[in-house]
N, C-alpha and C positions, 0 to 999 in steps of 0.2 A: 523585086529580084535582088533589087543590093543590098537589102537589108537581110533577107535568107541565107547570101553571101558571107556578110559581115558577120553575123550569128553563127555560122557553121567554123570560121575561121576562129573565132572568140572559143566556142566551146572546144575545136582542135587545139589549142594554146592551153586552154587547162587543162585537158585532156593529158595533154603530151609533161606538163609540170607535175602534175599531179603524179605521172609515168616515175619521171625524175628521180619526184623527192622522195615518192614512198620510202626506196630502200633506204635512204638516209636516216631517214624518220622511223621507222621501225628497228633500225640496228642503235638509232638513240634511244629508245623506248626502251629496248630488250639491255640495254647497259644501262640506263638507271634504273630499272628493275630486277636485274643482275642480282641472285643471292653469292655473298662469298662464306666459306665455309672454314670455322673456327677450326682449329685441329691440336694436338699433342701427341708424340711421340710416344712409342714402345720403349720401357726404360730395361737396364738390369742394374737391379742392386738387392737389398735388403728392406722383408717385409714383415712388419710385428702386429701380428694381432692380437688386439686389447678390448678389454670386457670395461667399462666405465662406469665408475659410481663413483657417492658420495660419501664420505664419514665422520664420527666424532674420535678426534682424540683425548685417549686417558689415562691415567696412569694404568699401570700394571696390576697394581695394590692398590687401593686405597681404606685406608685403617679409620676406621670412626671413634675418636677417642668419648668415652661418657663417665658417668659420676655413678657409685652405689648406693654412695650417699648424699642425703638432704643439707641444706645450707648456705649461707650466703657465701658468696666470694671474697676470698682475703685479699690475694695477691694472685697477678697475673706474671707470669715468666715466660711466656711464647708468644708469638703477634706471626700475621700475615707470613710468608716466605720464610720464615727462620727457618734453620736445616738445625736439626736434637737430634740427641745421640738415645739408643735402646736406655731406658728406666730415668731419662731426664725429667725434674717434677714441671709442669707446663702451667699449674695453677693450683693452690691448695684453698680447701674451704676451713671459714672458720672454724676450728679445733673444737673451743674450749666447752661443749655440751659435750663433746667424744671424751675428752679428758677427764670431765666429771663423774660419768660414765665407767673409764677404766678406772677412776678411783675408788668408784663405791662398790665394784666387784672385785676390786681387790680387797676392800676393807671385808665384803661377804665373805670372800673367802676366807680371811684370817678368824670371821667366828665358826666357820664349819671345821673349821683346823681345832679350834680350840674348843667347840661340843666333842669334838672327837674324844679329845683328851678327857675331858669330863666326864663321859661317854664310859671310857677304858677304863678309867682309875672304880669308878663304881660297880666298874664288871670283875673288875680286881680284885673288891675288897666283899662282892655278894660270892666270887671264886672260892676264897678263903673262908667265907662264913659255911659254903655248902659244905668245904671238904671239914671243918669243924664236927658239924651237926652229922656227918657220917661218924665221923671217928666216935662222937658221943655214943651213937645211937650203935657203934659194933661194941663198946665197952657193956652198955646196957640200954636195952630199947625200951626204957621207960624214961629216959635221959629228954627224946624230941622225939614229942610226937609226931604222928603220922602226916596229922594239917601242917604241924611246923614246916615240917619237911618238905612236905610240897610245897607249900611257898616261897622256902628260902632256896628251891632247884628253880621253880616257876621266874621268882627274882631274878637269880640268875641269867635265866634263858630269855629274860627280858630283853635284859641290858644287854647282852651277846645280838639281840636282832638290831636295837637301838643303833651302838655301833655299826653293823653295817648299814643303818640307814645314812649315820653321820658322816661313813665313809663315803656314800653315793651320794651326798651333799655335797662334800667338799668337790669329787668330779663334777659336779654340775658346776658347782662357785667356778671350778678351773673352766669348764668351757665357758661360760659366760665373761671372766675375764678376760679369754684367748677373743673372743666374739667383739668385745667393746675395743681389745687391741688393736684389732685387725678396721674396724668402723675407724678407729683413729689415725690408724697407714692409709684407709683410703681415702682420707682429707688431703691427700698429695695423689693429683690430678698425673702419673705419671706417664710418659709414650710407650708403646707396646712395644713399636720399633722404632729403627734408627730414618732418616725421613726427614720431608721438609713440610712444614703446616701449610696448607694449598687453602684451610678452610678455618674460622676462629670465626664460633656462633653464641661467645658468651663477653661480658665485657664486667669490670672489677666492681661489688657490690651486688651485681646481679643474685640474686635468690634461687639455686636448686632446689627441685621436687622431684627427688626420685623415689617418689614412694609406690607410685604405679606406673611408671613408665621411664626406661634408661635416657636422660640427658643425652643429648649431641653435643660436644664441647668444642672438638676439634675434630677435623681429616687432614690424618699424615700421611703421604704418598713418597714410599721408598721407592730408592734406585732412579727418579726422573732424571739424571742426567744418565743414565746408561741405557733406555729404552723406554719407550711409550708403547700402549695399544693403539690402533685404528679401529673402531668397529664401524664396518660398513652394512651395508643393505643390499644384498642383493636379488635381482628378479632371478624365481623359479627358474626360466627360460635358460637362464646363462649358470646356473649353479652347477650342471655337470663339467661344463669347459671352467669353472675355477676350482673344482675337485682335480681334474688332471690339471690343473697346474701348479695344484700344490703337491702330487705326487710327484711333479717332475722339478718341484723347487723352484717353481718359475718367478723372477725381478717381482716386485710391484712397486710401482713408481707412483708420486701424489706432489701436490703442493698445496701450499695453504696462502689465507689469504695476505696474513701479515709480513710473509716474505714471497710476492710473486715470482723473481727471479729466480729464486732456489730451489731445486728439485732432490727431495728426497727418498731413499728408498726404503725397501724391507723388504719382509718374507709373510707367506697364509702359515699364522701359528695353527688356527681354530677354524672349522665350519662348521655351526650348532646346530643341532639340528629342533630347533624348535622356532617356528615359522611363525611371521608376523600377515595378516591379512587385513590390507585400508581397502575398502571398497572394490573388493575381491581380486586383487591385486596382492597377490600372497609372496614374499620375500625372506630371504634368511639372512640371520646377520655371519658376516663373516671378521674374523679378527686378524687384522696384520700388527706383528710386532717388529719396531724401525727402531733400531738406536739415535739417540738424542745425546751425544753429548754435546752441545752448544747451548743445552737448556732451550733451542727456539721453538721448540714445540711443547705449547702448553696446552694445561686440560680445558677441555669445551675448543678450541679450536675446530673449524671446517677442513676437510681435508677434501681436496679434488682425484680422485684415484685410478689411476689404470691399473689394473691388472693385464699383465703379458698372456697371453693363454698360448700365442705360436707362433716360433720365428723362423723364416728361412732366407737363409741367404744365397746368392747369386743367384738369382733365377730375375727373367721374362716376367717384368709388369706392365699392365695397363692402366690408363689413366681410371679413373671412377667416371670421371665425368663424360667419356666415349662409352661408356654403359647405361649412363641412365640417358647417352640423347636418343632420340625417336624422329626419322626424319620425317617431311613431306609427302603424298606418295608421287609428286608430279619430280620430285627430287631422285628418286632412285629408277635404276633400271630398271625393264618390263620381266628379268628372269626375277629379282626381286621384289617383286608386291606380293606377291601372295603371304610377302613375311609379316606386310602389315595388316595383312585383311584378317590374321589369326589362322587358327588350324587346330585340331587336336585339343589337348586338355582348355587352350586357350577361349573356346568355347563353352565351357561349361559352365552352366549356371550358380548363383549363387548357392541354388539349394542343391543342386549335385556337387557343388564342393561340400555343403556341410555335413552330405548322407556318405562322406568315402570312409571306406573302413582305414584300420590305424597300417596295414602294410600299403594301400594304397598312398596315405597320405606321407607314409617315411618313401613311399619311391619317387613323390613328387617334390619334394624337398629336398631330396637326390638332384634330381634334373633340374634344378633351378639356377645349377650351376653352368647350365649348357647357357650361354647368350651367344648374341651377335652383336660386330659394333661394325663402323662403316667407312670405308675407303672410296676416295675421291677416286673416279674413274674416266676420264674425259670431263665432261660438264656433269656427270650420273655419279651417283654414290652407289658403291657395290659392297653386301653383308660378307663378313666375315665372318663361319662362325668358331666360335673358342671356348674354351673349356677354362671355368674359373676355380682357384682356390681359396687361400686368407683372406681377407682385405685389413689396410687400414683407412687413417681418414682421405689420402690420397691417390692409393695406389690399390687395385690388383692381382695378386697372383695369377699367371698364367699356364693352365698347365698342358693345355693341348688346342691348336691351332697353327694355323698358318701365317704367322705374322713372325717378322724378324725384329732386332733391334734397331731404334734408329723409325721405321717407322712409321707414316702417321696416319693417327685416327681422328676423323669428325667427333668434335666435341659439342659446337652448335653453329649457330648460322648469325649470320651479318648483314648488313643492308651497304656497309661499306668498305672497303677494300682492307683488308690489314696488312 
């Protein structure tokens, strides 16, 4: 009996502790399992949307200077970065085959001068013989006969064709001289423009062969300190939003890698239309042209590039990061779950999105723009929904919803207090 006693009283005592501590012990449990919830503010200021790629810088121009003619290298007169002015000589090749050359058509031509003459005087003096042999032959035509006659007219008519051959000699002696002139001017390697040498792919002795194919000597790239191109790459996808913004003249801002700090701009000169395709990833190149005068932009340079595509300012942003979070469902209210269980298009299968016709799939691309982000409601998160527009990398546009400035939205969750 006292031991029934004692057992009944034992198990009353934990009984009754047990009573006690529960709530302590569960309101401990439920505070270190406590989620706290990350948040950021409704901002207003200014929102830019930017298209991003990459590109190369290059000059504007670049002039490829070459040889017409064959020969070794005499002298070199341009190197690396030198800035020449339009018809400075940059290199001349050895002359003196070209010189011997214009001397021995000019010495042709002095004999086709002098057949000429040769030529004339004999046409001269068969002239004087025919108009003889007529005058005989009207005195009395037993004087020269008939064969005479024709021969010393035939004679004649010779020497008359002779002459004009000697004279289409001499034109030929002259272009052939004019020809060895001109071989002997383009032993001076001259610049086509005014420019600085970016390129020098010959060195002094080296040996031209321009007999089948034009030499590369030099690339002179004018104007580098007053502008450079950018040509960029850009995706399909985004080519219509950088067509409007080069009809609205929109910024385009880049850096490179050798001056981090410094941001430089331009303008979309060009948008070619002939498309590049890597592994069916099909792209166009586009061209901005950026003023350079510090010369810090050089050719082959990386350019990091935004393109502006649309700004607006004073307007209602939201963070990004209260867009892409997704809470719990044991975290949100019970009028709120149905948001996360899906609904509507959100059901649809892969292959019912890939079977939607093309008006179907620009109205769903519409409505992409409808989300919800989430507000702290008691201990419960409750959907806000909001109407988006721009975004950049941080922020945004807000263009319908019920949300004021100031504030705040779930960004994500914590395990401890902030």
């Amino acid at each position: 009996m006292k031991l029934l006693l004692k057992t009944a009283i034992l198990l009353g005592v934990l009984g009754a502790g047990t009573y006690f501590a529960y709530a302590p012990v569960m309101a401990y449990w439920k505070s270190r399992n406590k989620v706290y919830f990350r948040t950021a503010e409704v901002e207003r200021g200014e929102i830019v949307s930017v298209v991003n790629s990459t590109g190369t810088i290059q000059p504007v121009l670049r002039v490829e200077v070459g040889s017409f003619v064959s020969g070794p290298i005499k002298d070199l007169f341009a190197d690396f970065n030198q800035e020449v002015a339009e018809g400075d000589v940059l290199a001349k090749i050895d002359p003196r085959l070209y010189e011997a050359a214009v001397a021995r058509e000019r010495a042709s031509l002095k004999t086709r001068k002098a057949e000429i003459a040769r030529v004339d005087a004999l046409l001269e003096q068969a002239t004087k013989e025919e108009k003889r042999a007529l005058e005989l032959r009207a005195r009395h035509k037993d004087f020269i006969s008939d064969t005479e006659l024709d021969q010393i007219v035939a004679n004649r008519k010779s020497l008359k064709a002779q002459l004009e051959v000697a004279e289409a000699a001499v034109d030929q002696a002259q272009a052939n001289l004019e020809n060895a002139a001109l071989n002997l001017e383009y032993t001076d390697i001259r610049s086509p423009v005014a420019g600085r040498v970016i390129d020098r792919k010959i060195d002094r002795g080296q040996t031209l062969a321009a007999q089948f194919q034009t030499p590369q000597l030099f690339v002179v790239a004018p104007n580098m300190e007053e502008e450079m191109y950018v040509f960029a790459s850009v995706d399909e996808a985004d080519i219509g939003l950088i067509r409007n913004a080069k009809d609205c003249d929109a910024l385009v801002e880049f850096t490179v890698d050798a001056y981090p700090d410094d941001l430089f701009t331009g303008k979309i000169d060009e948008i070619r239309f002939n498309p590049t395709t890597v592994q069916n990833v099909v792209t166009y190149p586009v061209v901005v042209k950026a003023p350079n005068p510090g010369l810090k932009l050089l050719p082959g340079m990386t350019a990091n590039i935004s393109f502006q595509i649309e700004k607006r300012a004073d307007v209602l942003k939201v963070p990004n990061a209260a867009l892409r979070f997704y809470p719990e469902r044991d975290a949100v209210r019970e009028e709120d779950r149905k948001l996360l269980e899906g609904g509507g298009d959100d059901d649809e299968t892969d292959s019912e999105i890939d079977n939607r016709s093309a008006a179907e799939e620009a109205k769903a691309r519409k409505e992409r723009n409808r989300r919800h982000v989430w507000i702290i409601e008691g201990e419960l998160l409750r959907a806000v929904a909001i109407e988006t527009g721009i975004s950049d990398s941080q922020f945004t546009e807000l263009v319908a919803g019920e949300l004021k400035m100031g504030q705040k939205l779930v960004t994500g969750v914590s395990q401890t207090p902030l």
